[in-house]
N, C-alpha and C positions, 0 to 999 in steps of 0.2 A: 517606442513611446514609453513614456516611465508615468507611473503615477504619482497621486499627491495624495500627502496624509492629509486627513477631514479636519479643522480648524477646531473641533467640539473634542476632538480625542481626548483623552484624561488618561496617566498613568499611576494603573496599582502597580505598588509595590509587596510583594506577601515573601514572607521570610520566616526561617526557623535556625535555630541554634544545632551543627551538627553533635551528633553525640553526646546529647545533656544529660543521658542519665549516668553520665560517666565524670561529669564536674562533681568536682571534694566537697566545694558547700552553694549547692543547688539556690537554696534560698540570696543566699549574699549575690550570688550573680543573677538573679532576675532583679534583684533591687536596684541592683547597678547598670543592668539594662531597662529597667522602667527610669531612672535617673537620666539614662542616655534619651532612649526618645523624647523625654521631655523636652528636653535641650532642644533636639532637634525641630520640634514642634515651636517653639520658641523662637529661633533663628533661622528658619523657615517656613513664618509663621504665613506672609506673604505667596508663597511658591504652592502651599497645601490648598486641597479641598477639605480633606477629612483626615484626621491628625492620627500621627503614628501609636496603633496601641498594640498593648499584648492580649492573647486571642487564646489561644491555650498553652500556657505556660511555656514554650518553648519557641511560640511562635506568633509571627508580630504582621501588622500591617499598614498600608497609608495609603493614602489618593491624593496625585498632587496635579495641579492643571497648568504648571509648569513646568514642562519636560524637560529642561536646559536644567533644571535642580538635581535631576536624577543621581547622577555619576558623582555629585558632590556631596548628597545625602547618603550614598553609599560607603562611599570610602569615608566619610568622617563617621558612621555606625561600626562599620570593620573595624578602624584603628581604635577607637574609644572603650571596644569591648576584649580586644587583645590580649591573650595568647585564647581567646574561645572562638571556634571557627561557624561561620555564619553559608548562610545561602541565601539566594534571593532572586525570586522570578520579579520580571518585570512586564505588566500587560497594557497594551495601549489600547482602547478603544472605550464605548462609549460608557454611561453607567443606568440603568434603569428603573430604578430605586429614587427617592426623594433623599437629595446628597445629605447627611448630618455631620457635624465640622467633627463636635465629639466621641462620636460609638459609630464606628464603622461597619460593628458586628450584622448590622439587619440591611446592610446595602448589597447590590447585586448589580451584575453587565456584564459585557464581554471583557472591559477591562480587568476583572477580578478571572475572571473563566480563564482569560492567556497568563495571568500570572501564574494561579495555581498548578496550571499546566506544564508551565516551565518548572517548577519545582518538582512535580513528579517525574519532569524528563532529567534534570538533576540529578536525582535519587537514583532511577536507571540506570541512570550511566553511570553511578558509582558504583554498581554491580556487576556490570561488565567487565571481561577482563581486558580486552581491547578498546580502556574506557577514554572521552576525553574529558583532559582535565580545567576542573569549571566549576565557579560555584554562583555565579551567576549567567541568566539567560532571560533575551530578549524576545517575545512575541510581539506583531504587531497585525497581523491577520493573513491568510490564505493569500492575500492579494499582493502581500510585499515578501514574501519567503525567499529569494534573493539577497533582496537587503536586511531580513534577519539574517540568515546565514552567514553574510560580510560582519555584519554588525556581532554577533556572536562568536565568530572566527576571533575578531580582535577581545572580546573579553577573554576568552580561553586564552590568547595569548597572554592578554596580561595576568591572570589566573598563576601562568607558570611563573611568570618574571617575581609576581610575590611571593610565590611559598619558598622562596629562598632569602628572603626578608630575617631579618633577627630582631629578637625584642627590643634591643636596644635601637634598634632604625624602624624600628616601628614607632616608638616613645619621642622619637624626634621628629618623625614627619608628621607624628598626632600636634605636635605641639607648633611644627610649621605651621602647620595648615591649618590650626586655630589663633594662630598667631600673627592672623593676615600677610602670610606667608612671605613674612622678613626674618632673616637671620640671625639680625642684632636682638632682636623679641623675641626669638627661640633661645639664643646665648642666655640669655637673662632670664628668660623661665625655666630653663634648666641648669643653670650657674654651672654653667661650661663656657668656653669660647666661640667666637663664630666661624672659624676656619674649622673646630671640630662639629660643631652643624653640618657644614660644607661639605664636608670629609663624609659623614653619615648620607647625605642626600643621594649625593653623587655614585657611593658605595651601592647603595640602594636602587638608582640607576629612575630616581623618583620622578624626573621632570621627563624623562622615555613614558613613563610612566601614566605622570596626569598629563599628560599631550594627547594620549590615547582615550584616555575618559574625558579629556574635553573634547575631541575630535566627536565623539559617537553623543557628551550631550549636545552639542550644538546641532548634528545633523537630526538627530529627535526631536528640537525646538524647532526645526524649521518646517513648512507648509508643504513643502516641496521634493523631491527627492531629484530634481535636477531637469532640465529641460526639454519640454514637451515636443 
């Protein structure tokens, strides 16, 4: 018998910037990452509880209570902030706190407890030397550790598939995938061709890729993990 996720669940999301005291101008990239959440805040204004802010300077947060947004708010923060490398726990569960859309800062649950969690199992594991490689990871409670572990399995995997990524297929799948992810409107916002789009996606091995992160938001949007 399999369980079901509770209909009320909410996922934080909590993140921090690896290696920031080693960025050349610290300030310009926090401007350009408070620029990015905004956006995001904006264009997923819909999908949030409480909107994505910066928390101590190098590290950010959001609550969203629709969990199909997850994997899309992610990768569109990753490529937006590129070549500066990110992490990011994700926690599903409830919030215990009176939710506020703006300042997340005084909110509390278990949702926030498994994010942060993940983040310091992150951190561990990049000190390992038998580490795996990961810079995001999913909690969802004691109850589904199974299907986190499936569900984390595949972010690790695709973890590997991008850090083989190049700035330039990165600059193109940014712009795919804000480009409602047509060709000829990436050709034309980057005054290239669309067969060199193509050539970039494909190189990048990008729709392997978001198959996999829509694979894992769809199954977190759902009630269910499969039949009882």
């Amino acid at each position: 018998m399999t369980k079901q996720f509770e209909d009320n669940l909410y996922a934080a999301i909590i993140g921090d910037i690896k290696h920031s005291r080693k960025i050349a101008n610290r300030k310009e990239a926090q401007e350009q990452f408070r620029f990015v959440l905004q956006s995001i805040n904006e264009k997923y204004a819909d999908d949030i509880a409480s909107q994505f802010i910066i928390t101590l300077g190098d590290s950010f947060q959001g609550l969203l209570k629709n969990k199909q947004s997850i994997m899309n708010i992610i990768f569109e923060i990753e490529l937006a902030m590129s070549p500066i490398e990110l992490r990011f726990g994700i926690g599903l569960g409830d919030v215990s706190t009176t939710i506020q859309r703006e300042n997340s800062m005084e909110m509390d649950g278990t949702a926030y407890h498994r994010a942060r969690q993940m983040i310091e199992t992150i951190e561990d594991n990049e000190t390992k030397y038998t580490k795996r490689e990961t810079n995001m990871m999913i909690f969802s409670g004691d109850d589904y550790q199974q299907t986190d572990q499936l569900l984390n399995t595949i972010l690790s995997l695709a973890t590997a598939l991008k850090s083989k990524w190049t700035d330039r297929q990165k600059e193109v799948m940014y712009a795919y995938f804000t480009n409602g992810e047509n060709q000829y409107k990436t050709a034309e916002a980057l005054g290239i061709g669309q067969s060199s789009v193509n050539k970039a996606l494909n190189a990048a091995k990008y729709y392997t890729y978001k198959t996999a992160f829509t694979n894992v938001s769809l199954f977190l949007s759902k009630n269910s993990q499969g039949e009882e």
